[in-house]
C-alpha positions as CSV (number, residue, x, y, z in Angstrom):
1,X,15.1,-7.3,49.5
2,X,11.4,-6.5,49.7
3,X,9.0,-9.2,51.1
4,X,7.8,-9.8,47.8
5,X,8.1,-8.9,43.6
6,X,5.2,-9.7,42.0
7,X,5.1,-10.8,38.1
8,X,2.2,-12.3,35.9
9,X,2.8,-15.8,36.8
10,X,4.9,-15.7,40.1
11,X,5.5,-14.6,43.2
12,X,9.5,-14.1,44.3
13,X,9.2,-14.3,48.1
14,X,10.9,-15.5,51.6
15,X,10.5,-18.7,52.0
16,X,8.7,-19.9,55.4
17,X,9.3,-23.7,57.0
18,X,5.4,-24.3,55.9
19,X,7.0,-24.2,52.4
20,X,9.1,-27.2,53.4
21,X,7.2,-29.6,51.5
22,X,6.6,-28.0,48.3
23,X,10.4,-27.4,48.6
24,X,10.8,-30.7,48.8
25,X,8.4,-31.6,46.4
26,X,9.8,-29.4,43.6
27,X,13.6,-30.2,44.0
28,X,13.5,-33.8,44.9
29,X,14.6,-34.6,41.3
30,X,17.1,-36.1,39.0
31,X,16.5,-33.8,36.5
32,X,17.3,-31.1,38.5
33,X,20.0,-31.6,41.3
34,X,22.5,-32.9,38.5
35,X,22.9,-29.6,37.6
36,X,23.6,-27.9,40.6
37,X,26.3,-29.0,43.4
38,X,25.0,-28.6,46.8
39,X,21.8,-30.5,46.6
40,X,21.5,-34.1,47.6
41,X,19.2,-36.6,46.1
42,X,17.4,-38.0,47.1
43,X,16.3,-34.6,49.0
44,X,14.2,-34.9,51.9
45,X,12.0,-33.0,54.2
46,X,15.2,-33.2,57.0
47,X,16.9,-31.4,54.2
48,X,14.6,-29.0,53.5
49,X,14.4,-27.6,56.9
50,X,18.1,-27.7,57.4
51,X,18.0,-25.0,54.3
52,X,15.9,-22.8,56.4
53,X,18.4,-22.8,59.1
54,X,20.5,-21.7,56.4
55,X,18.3,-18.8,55.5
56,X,18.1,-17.8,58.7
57,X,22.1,-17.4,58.4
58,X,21.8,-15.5,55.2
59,X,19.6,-13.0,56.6
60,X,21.9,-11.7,59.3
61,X,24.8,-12.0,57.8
62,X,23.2,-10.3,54.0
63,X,26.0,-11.9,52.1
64,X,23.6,-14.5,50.9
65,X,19.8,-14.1,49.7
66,X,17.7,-16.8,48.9
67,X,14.0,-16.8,48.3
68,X,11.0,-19.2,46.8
69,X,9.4,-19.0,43.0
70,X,5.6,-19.1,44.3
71,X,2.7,-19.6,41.9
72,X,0.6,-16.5,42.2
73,X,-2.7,-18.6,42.2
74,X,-1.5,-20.9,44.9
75,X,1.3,-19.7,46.8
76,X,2.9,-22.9,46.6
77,X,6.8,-22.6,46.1
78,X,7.9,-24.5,42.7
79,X,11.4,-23.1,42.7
80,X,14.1,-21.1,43.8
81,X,16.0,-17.9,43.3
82,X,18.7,-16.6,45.3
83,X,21.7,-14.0,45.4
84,X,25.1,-15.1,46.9
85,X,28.5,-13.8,47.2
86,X,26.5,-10.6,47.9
87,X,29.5,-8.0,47.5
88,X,28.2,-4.6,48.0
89,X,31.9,-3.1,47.8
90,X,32.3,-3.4,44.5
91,X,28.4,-3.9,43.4
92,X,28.3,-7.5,42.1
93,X,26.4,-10.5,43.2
94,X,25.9,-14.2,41.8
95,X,22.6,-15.6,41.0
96,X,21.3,-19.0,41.0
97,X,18.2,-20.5,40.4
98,X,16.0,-23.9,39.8
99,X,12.5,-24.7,39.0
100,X,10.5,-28.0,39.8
101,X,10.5,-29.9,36.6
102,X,6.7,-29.8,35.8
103,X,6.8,-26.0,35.2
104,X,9.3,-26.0,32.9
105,X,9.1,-24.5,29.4
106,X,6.4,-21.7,30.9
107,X,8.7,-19.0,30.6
108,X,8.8,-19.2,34.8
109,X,12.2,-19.2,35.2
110,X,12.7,-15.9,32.8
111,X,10.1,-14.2,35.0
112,X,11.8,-14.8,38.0
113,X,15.2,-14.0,36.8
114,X,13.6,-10.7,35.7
115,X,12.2,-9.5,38.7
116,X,15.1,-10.0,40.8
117,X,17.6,-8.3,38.2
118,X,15.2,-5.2,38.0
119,X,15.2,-5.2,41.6
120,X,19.5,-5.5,41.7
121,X,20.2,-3.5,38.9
122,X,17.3,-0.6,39.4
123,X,16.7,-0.2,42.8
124,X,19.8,-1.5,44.6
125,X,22.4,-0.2,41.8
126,X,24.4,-3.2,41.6
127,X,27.4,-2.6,38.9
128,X,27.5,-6.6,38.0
129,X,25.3,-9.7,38.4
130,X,27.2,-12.9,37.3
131,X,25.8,-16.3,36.9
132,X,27.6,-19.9,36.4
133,X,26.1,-22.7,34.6
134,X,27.1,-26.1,34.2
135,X,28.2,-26.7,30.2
136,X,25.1,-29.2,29.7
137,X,22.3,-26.7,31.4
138,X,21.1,-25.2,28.0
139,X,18.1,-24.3,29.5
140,X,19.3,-22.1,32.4
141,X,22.1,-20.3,29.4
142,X,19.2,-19.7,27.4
143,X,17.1,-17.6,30.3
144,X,20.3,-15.7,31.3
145,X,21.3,-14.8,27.5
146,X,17.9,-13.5,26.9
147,X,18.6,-10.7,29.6
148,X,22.0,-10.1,28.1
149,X,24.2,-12.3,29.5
150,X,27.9,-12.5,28.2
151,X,29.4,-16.0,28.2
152,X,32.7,-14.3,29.8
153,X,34.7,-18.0,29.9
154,X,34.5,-21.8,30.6
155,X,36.5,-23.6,33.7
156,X,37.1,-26.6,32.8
157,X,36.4,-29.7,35.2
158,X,35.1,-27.7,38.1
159,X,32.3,-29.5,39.6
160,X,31.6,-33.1,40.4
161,X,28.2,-34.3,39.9
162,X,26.8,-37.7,39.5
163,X,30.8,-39.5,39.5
164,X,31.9,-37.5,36.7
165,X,33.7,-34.0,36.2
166,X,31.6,-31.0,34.5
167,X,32.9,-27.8,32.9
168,X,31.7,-24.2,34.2
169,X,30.1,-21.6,31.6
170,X,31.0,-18.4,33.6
171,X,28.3,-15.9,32.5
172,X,27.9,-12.3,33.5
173,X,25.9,-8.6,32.9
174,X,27.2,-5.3,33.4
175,X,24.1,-2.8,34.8
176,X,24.4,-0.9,31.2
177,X,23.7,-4.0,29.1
178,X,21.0,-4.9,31.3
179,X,17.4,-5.6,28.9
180,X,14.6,-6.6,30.2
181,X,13.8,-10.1,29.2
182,X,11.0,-11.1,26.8
């Protein structure tokens, strides 16, 4: 993946460790770790850097990508945005993504999400991009149907989060259904 894709509002970049406490910053919510399973709250810096070790695994093994949302006025990171389950045998890949809470509802989220599926769908010719979703993130089904999304199925009482069970909204996009988002 290249360094950087730039967009009108954002920057979609590596992350460095001097990002560690905007990452920290940004995630170190309620709001948003209930709706995703491998981040602890309360999340702390120690966390944050043991993510970068993490990267650090990504990068040489390139089944995993992840990267930082950066505000292109500041180059702080307000969010993430990564690609996992990177399978380039059959051309599909999983994305996930989050956004600190106080840029919400700025379209941020769709811009990011757009820049990376140009870049997996146009310049690395990826046949399928699939996304997962728990059933009470309306937000994050919103972003991915305004790309084209299909809601391709529901598994029920997948993942635990905050002592209670949550269904799955399995979500996915085939290259040729693939619109650029508004």
């Amino acid at each position: 993946m290249p360094t950087k894709l730039i967009g009108k509002q954002i920057i979609v970049r590596e992350l460095r460790k001097s990002d560690a406490e905007d990452l920290q910053n940004n995630i170190n919510d309620k709001n948003i770790v209930r709706f995703m399973t491998n981040i602890p709250h309360p999340y702390s810096k120690r966390d944050a850097l043991n993510f970068f070790k993490k990267i650090s695994r990504y990068r040489k093994t390139k089944k995993d990508a992840a990267f930082g949302i950066a505000l292109k006025t500041t180059n702080k990171v307000i969010g993430g945005i990564g690609m996992h389950k990177i399978d380039k045998g059959n051309n599909n890949v999983e994305l996930g993504y989050w956004l600190g809470k106080k840029y919400w509802g700025r379209e941020i989220a769709t811009e990011a999400v757009g820049l990376v599926l140009d870049l997996v769908f146009k310049k690395w010719k990826f046949h399928r991009v699939y996304a997962n979703t728990f059933h009470k993130n309306i937000a994050s089904q919103k972003v991915l149907k305004k790309f084209g999304f299909k809601l391709e199925g529901r598994t029920r009482e997948k993942w635990w989060r905050e002592n209670q069970w949550h269904d799955v909204l399995n979500f996915g996009i085939l290259d040729r259904e693939y619109k650029k988002g508004k």
